[in-house]
MMTF fields as JSON, N, C-alpha, C and O atoms, coordinates in Angstrom:
{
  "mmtfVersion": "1.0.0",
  "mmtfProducer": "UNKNOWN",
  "numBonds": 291,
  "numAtoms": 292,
  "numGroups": 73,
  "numChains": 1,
  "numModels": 1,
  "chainsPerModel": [1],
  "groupsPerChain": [73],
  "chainIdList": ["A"],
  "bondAtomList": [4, 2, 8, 6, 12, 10, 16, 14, 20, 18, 24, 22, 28, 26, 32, 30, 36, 34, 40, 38, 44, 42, 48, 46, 52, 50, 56, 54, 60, 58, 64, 62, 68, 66, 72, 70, 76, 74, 80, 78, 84, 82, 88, 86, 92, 90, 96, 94, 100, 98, 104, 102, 108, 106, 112, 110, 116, 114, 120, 118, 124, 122, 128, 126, 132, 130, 136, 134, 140, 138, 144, 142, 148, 146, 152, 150, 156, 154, 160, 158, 164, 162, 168, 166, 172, 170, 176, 174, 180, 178, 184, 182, 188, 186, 192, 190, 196, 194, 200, 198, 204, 202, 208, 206, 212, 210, 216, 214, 220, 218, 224, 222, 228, 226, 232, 230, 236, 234, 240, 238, 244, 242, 248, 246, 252, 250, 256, 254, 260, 258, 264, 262, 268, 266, 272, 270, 276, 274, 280, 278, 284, 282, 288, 286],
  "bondOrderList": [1, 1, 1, 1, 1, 1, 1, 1, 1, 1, 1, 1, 1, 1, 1, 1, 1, 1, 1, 1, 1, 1, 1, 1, 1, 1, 1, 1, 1, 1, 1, 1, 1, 1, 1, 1, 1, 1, 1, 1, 1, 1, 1, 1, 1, 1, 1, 1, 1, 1, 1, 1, 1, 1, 1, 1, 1, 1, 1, 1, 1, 1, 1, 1, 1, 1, 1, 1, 1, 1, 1, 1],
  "groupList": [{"groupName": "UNK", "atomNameList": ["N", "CA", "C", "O"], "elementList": ["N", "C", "C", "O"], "formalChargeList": [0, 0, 0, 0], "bondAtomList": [1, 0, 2, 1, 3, 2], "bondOrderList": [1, 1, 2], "singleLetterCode": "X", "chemCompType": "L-PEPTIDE LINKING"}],
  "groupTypeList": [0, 0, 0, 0, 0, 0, 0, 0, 0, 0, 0, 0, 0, 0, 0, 0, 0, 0, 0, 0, 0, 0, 0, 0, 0, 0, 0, 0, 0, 0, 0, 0, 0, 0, 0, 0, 0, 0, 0, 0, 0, 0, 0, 0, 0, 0, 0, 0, 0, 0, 0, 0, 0, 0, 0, 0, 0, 0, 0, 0, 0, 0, 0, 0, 0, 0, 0, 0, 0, 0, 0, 0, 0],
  "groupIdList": [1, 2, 3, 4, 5, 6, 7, 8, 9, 10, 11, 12, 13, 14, 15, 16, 17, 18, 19, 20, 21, 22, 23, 24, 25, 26, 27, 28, 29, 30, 31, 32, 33, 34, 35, 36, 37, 38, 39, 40, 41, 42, 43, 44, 45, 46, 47, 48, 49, 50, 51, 52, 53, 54, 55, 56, 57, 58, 59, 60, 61, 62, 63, 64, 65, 66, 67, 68, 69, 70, 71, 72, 73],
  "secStructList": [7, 7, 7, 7, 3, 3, 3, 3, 3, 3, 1, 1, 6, 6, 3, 3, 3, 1, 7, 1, 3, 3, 3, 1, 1, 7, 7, 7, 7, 3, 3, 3, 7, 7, 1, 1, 7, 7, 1, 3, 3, 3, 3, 7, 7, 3, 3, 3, 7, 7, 1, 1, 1, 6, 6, 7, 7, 7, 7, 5, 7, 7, 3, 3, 3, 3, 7, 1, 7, 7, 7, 7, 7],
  "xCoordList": [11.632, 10.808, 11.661, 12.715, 11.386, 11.849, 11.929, 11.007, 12.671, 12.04, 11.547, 11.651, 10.492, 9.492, 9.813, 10.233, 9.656, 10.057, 8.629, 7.749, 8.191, 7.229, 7.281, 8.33, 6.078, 5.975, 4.926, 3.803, 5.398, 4.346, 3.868, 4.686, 2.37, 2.068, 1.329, 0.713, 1.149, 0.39, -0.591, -0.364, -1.547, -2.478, -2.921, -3.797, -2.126, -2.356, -0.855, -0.018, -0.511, 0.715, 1.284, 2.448, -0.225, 0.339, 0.848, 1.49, 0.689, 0.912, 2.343, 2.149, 3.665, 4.809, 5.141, 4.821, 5.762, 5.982, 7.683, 8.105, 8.778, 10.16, 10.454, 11.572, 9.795, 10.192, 8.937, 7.824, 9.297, 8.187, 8.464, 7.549, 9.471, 9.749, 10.776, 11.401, 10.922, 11.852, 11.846, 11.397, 12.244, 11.907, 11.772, 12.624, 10.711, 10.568, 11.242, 11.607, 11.584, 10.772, 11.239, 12.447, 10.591, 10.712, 10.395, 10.026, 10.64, 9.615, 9.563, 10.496, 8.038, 8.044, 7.211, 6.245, 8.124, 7.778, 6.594, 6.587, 5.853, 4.194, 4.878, 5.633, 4.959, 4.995, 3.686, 3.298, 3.186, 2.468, 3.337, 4.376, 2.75, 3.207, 2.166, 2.389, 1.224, 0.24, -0.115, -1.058, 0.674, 1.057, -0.42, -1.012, -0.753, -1.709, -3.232, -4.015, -3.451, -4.378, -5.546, -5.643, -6.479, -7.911, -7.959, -7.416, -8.932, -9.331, -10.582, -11.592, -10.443, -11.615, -10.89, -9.732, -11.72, -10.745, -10.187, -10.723, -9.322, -8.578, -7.842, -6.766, -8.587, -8.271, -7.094, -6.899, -6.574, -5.763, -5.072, -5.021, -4.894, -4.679, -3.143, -2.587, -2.696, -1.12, -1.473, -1.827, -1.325, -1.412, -0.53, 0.007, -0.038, 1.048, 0.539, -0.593, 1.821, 1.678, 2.71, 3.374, 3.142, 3.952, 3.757, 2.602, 4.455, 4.943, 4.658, 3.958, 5.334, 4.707, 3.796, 3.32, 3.094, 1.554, 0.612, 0.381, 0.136, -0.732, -2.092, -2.426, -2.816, -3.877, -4.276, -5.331, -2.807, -2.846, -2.557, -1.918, -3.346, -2.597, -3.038, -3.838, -2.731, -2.605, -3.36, -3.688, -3.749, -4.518, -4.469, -5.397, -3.273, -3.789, -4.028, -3.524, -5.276, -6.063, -5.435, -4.574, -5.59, -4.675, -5.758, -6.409, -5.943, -6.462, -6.369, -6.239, -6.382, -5.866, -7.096, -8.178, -6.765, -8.021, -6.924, -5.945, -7.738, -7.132, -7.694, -8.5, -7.275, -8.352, -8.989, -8.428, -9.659, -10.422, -11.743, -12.315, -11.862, -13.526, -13.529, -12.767, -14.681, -14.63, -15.391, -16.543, -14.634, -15.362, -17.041, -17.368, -17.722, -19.19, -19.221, -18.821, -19.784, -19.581, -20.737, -20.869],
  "yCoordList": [16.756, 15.654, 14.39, 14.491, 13.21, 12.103, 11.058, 10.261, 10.756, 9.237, 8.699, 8.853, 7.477, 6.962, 5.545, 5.714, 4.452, 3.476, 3.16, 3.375, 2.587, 2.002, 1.099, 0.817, 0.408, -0.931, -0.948, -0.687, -1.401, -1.339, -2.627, -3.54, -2.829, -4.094, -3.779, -2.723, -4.367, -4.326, -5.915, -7.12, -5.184, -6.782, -7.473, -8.323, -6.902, -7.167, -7.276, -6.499, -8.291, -8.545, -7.734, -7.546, -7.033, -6.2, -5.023, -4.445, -4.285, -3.109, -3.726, -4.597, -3.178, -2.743, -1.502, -0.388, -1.677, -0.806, -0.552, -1.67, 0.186, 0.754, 0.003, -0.497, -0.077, -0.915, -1.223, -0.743, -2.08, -2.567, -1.829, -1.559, -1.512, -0.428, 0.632, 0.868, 1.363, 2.657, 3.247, 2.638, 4.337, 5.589, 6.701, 7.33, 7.306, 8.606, 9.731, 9.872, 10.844, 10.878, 10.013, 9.78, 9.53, 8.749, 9.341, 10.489, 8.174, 8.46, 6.976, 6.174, 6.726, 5.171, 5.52, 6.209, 4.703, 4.691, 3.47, 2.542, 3.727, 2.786, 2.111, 2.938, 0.986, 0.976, -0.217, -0.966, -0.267, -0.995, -2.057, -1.849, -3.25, -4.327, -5.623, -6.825, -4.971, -5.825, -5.875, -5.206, -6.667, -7.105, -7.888, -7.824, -8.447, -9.445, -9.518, -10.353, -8.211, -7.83, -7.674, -6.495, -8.223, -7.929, -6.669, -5.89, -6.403, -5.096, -4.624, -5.326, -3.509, -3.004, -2.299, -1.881, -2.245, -1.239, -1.954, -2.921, -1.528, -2.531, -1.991, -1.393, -2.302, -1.496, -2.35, -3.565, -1.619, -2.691, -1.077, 0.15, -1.709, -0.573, -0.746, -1.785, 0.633, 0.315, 0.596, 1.69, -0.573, -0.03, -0.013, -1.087, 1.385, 1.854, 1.493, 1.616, 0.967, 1.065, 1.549, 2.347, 1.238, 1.599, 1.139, 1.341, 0.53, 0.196, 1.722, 1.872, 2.503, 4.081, 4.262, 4.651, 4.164, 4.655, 3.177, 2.713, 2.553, 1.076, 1.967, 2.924, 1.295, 1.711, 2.834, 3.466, 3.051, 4.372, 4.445, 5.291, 2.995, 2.775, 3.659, 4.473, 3.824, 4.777, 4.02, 3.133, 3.707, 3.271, 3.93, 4.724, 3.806, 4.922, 3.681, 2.559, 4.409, 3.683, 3.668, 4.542, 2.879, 2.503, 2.057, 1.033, 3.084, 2.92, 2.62, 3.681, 1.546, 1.206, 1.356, 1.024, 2.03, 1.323, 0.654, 1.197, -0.834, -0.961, -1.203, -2.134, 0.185, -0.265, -1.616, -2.711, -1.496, -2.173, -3.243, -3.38, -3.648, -4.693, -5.501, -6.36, -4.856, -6.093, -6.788, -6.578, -8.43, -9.386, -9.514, -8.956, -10.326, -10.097, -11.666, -12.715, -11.51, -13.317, -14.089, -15.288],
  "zCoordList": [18.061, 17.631, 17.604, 16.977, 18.18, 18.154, 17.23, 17.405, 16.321, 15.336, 16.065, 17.282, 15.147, 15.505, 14.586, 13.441, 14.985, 13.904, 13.445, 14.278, 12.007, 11.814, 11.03, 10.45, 10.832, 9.376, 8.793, 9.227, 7.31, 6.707, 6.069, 5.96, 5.547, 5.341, 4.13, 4.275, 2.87, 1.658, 1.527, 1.632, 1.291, 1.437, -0.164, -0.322, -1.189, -2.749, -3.202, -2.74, -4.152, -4.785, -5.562, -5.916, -5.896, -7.426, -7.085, -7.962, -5.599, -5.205, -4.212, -3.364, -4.445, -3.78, -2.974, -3.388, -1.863, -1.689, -1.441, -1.737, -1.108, -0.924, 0.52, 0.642, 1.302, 2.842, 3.461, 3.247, 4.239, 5.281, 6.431, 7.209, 6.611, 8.079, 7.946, 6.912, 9.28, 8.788, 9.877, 10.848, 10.004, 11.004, 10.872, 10.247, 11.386, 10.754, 11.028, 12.195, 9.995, 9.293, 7.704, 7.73, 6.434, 5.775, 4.548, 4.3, 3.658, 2.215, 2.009, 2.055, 1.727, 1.292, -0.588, -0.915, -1.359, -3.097, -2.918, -2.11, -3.702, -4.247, -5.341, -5.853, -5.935, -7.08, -7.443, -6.547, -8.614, -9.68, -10.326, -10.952, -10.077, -10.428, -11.049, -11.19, -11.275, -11.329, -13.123, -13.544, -14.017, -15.298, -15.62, -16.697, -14.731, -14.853, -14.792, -15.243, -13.986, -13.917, -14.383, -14.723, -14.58, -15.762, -15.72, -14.936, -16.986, -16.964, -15.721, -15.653, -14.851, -14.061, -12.763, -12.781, -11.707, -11.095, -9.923, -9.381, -9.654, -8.363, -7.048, -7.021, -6.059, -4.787, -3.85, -3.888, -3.237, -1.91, -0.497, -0.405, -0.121, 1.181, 1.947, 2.304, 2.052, 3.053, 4.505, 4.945, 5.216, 6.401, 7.247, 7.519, 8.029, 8.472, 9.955, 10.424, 10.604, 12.314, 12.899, 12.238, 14.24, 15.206, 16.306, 16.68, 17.101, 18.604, 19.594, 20.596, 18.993, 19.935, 19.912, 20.978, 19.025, 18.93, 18.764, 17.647, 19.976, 19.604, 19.517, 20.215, 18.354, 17.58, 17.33, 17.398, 16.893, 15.467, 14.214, 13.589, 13.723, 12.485, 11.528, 11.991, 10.022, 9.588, 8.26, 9.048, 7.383, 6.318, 5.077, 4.923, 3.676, 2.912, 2.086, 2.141, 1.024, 0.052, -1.071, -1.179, -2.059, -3.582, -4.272, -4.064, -5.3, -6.635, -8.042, -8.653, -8.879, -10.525, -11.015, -10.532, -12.291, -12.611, -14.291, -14.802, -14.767, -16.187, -16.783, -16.799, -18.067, -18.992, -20.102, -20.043, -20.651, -21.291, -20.837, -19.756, -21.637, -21.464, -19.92, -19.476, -19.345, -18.406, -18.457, -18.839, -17.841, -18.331, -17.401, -16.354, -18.154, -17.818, -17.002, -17.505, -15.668, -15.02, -15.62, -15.378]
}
């Protein structure tokens, strides 16, 4: 099996991730950063690509939820 280089992109501030690129095989850490956050639930997505593989990106989903009252608009 060959490494494979890839990158990664986060489209929310509050979600980090360990690298934007690498080669596989890898481990990329999630972390939570989002201090600021209202209370309710809060989505954002990692989306993984590659130069070897054009349009095979890879999409994993990210879920918070924080508690307490949410506000009413």
């Amino acid at each position: 099996m060959h490494a494979i280089a890839w990158n990664a992109v986060v489209n929310d501030s509050w979600l980090q991730i360990s690298a934007a690129a690498g080669m596989t095989p890898d481990v990329v850490t999630v972390n939570f950063v989002g201090t600021e956050l209202p209370p309710g639930v809060h989505r954002s997505t990692i989306r993984f690509t590659s130069d070897a593989a054009p349009g095979a990106s890879q999409n994993i989903d990210v879920q918070v939820t924080i508690p307490g009252e949410i506000p009413t608009r």
